[in-house]
C-alpha positions in Angstrom: 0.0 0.0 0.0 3.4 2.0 0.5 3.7 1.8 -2.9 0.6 3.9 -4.3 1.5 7.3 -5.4 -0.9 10.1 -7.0 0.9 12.1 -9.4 0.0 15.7 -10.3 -0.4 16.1 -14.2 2.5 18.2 -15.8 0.5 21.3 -15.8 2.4 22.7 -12.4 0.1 21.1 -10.2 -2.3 24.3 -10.2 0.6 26.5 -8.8 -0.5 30.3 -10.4 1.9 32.9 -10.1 0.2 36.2 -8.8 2.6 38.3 -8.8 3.3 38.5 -12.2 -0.6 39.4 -12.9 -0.5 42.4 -10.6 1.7 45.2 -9.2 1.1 47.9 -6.3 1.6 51.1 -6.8 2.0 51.2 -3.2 4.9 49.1 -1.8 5.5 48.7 2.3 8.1 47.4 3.8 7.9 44.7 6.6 10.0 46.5 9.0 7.5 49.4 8.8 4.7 47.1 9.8 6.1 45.4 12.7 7.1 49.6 13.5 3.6 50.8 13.1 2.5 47.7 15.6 4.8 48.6 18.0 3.7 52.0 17.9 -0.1 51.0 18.3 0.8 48.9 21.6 2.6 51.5 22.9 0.5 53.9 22.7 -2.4 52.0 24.1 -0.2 51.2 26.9 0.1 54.8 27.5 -3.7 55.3 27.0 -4.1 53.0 30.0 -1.7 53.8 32.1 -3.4 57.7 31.8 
């Protein structure tokens, strides 16, 4: 029963490439998400603490 293997046809296995289809005019950076994060938590921290 080891022996039974499905195999995908040679049409990529339904992989689709996005990001060749579309581009965003605006780009972000990941380091400027995890900063606005941190800058949301603080600053709810501060609005509890006052």
């Amino acid at each position: 029963m080891a022996d039974e293997r499905i195999s995908m046809p040679s049409s990529q296995g339904g992989l689709v490439r996005y990001y060749n289809e579309y581009k965003s005019k605006i780009q972000i950076k990941p380091i400027h998400v995890v900063a606005f994060a941190i800058a949301v938590i603080a600053l709810e921290l501060l609005i509890r603490i006052f």
